[in-house]
C-alpha positions as a printed Julia matrix, in Angstrom:
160×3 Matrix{Float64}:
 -24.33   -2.27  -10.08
 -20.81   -1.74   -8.78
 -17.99   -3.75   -7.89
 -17.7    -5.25   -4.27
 -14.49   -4.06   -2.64
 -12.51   -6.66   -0.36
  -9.14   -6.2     1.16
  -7.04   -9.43    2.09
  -4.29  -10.0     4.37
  -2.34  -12.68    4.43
  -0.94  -13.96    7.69
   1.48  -16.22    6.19
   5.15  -15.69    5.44
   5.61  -18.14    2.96
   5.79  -17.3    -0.13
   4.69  -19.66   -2.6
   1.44  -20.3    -0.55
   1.08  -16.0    -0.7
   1.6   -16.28   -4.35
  -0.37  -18.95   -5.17
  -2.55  -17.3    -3.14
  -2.92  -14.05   -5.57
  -3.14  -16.5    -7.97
  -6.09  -17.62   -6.56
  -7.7   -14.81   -6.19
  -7.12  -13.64   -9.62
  -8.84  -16.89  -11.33
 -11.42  -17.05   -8.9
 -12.65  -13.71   -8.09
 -10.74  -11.14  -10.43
 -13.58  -10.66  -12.55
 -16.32   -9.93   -9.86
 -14.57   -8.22   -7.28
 -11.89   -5.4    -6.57
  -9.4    -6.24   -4.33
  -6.77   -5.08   -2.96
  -4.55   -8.36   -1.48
  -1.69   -7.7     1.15
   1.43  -10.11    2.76
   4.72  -10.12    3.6
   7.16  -13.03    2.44
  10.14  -14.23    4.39
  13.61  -13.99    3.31
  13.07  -14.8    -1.05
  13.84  -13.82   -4.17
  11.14  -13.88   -6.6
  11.5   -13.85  -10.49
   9.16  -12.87  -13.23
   7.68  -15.5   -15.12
  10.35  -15.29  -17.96
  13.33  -15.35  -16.07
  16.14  -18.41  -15.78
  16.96  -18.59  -11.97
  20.39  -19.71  -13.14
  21.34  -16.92  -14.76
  19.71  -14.45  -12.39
  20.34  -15.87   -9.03
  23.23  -17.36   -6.58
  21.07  -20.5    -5.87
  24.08  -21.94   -3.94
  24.28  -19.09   -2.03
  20.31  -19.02   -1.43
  20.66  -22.32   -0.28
  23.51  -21.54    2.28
  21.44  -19.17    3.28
  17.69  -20.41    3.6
  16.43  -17.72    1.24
  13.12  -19.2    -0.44
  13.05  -18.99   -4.58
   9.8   -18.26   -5.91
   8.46  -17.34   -9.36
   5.15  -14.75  -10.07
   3.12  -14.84  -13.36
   4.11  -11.27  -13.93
   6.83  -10.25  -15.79
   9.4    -8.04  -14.86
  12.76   -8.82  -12.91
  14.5   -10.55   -9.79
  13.0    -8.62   -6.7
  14.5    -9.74   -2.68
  11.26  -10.09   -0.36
  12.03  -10.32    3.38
   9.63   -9.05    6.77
  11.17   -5.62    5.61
   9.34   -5.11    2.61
   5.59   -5.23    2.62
   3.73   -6.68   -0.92
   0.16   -5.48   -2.58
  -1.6    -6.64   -5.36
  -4.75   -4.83   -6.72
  -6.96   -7.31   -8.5
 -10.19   -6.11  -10.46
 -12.18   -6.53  -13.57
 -10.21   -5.54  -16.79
 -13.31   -3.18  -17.35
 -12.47    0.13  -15.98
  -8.85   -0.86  -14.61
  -6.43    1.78  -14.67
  -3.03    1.19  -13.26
  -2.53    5.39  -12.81
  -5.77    4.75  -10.48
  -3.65    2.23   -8.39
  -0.91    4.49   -7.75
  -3.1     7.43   -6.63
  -3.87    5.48   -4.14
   0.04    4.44   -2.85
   0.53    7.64   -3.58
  -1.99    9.28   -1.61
  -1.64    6.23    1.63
   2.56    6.95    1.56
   1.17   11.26    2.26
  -1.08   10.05    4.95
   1.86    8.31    6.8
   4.08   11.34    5.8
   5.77   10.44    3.02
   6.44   12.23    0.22
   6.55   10.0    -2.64
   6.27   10.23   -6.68
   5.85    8.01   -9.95
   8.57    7.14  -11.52
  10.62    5.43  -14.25
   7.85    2.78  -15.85
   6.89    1.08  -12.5
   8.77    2.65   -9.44
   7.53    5.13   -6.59
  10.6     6.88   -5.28
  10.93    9.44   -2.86
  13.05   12.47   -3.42
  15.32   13.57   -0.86
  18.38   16.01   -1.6
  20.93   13.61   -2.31
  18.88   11.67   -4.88
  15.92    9.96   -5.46
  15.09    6.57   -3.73
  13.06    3.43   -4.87
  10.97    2.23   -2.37
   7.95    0.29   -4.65
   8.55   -1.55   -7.92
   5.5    -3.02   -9.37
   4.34   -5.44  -12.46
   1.31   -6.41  -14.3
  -0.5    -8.95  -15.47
  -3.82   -8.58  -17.9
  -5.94  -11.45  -19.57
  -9.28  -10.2   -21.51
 -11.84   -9.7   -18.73
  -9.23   -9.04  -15.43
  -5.83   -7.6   -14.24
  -3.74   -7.04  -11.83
  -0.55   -5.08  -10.33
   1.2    -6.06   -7.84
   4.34   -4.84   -6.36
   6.46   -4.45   -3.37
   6.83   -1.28   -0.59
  10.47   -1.03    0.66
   9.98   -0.22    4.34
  13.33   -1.6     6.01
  15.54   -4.08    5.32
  19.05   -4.75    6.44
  21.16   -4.76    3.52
């Protein structure tokens, strides 16, 4: 029997509800579904689960400035979410879960839209261009015994 696919998109631009959210998802359907779960977060900056937002963030300035702070239950480092960036998480069943599998399939949407993109580095997608590479997707993981996930961000504009 195989695996019912679902994708999800998220209408909201808030970002705890979209990652509590994928957090919902994961405990309540990652072990009998594969999905793939989209959304966009306002203006943020969102840690890893092991990271001190005092030592990793201008909170005073994030205040100033209205930017949301928001932790995930992945690891990995401080990431800045705003309507430029676009976020995915695939959720499945730990049982045949392969994160190369995942970005075959960034990999192969970015060529459909034109872009020529590659795997890089332990969790990046970059593209090459002649002046030097450029991130545009960092991702991170999370795995308990019987379901995973990777989730991760597409740079599409922003303005710095």
């Amino acid at each position: 029997m195989s695996t019912p696919l679902r994708i999800l998109i998220s209408n909201s631009h808030n970002p705890w509800f979209n990652l509590a959210t994928e957090d919902w998802i994961f405990n309540e359907f990652g072990t009998q579904a594969q999905i793939l779960f989209l959304w966009r977060n306002s203006e943020t900056v969102v840690i890893g689960r092991n990271q001190n937002p005092w030592s990793e963030c201008n909170l005073k300035k994030m205040e100033e400035d209205k930017v949301f702070l928001a932790r995930r239950t992945s690891g990995g480092g401080a990431v800045f979410h705003d309507l430029g960036n676009t976020c995915f998480t695939f959720l499945s069943p730990r049982e045949g879960y392969l994160r190369s599998q995942n970005v075959q399939i960034l990999l192969s949407a970015l060529k459909d839209l034109g872009i020529t993109a590659e795997a890089s580095g332990r969790n990046d997608l970059i593209v090459p261009l002649a002046d030097g590479p450029r991130k545009i997707s960092g991702s991170a993981f999370r795995e308990t015994f019987n379901k995973a996930f990777h989730h991760g961000t597409f740079l599409i504009h922003t303005d710095l």
